[in-house]
C-alpha positions in Angstrom: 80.2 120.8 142.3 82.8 118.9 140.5 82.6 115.6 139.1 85.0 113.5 137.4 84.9 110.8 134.8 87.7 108.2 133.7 88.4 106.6 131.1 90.4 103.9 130.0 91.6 102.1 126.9 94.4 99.4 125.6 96.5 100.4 122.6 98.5 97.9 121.5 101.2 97.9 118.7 101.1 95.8 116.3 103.3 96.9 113.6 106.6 94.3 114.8 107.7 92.5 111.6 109.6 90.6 113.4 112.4 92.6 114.0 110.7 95.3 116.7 112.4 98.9 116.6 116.2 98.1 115.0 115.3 100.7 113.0 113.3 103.4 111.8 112.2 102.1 108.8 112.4 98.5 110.0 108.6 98.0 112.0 105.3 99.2 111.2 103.1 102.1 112.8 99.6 100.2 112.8 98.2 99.5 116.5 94.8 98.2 117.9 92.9 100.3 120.2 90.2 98.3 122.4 87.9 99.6 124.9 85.4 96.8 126.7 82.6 96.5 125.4 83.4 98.4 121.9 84.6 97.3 118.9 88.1 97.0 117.8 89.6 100.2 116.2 92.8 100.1 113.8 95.2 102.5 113.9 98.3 103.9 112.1 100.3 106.9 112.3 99.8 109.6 109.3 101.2 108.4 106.0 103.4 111.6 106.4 105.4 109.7 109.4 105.4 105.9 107.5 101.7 105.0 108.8 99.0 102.7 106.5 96.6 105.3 105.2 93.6 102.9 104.9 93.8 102.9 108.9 92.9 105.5 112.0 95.4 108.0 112.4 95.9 110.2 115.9 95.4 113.3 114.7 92.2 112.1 112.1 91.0 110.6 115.6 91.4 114.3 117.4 89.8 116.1 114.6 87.0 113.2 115.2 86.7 113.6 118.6 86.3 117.9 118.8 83.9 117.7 115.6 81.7 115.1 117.6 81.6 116.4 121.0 80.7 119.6 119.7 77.9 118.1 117.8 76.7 116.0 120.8 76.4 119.2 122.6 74.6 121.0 120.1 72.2 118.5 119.3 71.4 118.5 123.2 71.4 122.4 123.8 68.5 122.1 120.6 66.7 119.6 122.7 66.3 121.6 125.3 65.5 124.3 123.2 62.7 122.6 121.3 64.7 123.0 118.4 64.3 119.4 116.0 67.4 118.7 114.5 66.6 116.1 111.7 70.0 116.1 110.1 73.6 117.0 110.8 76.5 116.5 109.1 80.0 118.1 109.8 83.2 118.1 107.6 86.6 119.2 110.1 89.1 120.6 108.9 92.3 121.0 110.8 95.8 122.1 110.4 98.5 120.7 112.2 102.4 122.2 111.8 105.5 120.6 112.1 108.4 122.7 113.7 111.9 121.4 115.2 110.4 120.8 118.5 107.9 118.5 117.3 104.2 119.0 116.1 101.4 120.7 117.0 97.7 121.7 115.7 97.5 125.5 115.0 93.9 125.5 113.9 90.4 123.3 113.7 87.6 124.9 111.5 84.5 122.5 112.0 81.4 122.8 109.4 78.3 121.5 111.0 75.3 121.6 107.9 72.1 121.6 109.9 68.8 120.9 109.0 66.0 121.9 111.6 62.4 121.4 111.1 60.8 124.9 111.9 62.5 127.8 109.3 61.7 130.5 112.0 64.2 129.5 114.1 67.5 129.2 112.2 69.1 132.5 113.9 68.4 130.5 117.2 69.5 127.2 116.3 72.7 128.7 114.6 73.3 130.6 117.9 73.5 127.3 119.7 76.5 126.7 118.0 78.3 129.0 120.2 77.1 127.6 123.1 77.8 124.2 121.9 81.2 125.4 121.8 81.8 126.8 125.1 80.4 123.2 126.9 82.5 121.1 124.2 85.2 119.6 126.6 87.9 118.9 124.2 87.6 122.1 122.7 87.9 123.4 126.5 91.3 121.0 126.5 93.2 122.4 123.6 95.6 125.3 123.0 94.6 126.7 119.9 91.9 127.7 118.4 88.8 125.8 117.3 86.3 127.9 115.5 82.5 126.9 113.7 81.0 128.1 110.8 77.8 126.5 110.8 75.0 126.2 108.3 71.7 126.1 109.0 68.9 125.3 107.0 65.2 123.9 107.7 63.4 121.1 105.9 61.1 122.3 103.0 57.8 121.3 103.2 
């Protein structure tokens, strides 16, 4: 059985000085995302292609968005398990390269440091990570690969 779910957003640019496009140099990348119900997110492009670095980018959002659903997953898969999770913390790294055709990400590396509360079941809980990866569904929507190397550790007593 299938199901789908849909999603929907407004992005709206912002970044008109008063002059719109006349020139490449002559507006502003910055943009609001809003999604009812939700806060208000600011955006920008990378600083690489003019954006505001204090703001959202697209591709700090994708990183954001595989590291998170990943972790989602795993912390559910350790629910079911009976595994307790009492801390998790993940620092993404991805690499995106710029070619004459445009721009693409090559790679995402995520880092999940967890902390479980029972030391004899690290091996298991680490395991989940693969798992965790297989049900991630923007990990299942990209073309390259994104890999985990996870750290596990329990909480001393």
């Amino acid at each position: 059985m299938s199901r789908k779910h849909h999603y929907k957003a407004l992005v709206t640019w912002t970044g008109n000085r008063g002059e719109g496009t006349t020139g490449y140099t002559s507006y502003d990348r910055n943009y609001t995302v809003q999604i009812d119900g939700k806060p208000d997110l600011k955006g920008s492009a990378d600083t690489a292609f003019r954006g505001d670095a204090s703001k959202y980018n697209p591709e700090d959002l994708f990183l954001i968005s595989l590291s998170s659903c990943h972790m989602l997953w795993y912390l559910h898969l350790c629910a079911d398990a009976g595994i307790v999770v009492s801390d998790y913390k993940d620092n993404p790294a991805g690499t995106m390269t710029e070619d004459p055709n445009g721009g693409h990400f090559t790679s995402v590396v995520l880092h999940p440091e967890v902390i479980i509360t029972d030391a004899s079941r690290i091996d298991e809980a680490n395991e989940l990570h693969r798992e965790a990866h297989k049900q991630c569904f923007i990990a299942n929507s990209c073309n390259f690969p994104v890999t985990h190397e996870a750290n596990c550790s329990a909480v001393k007593p």
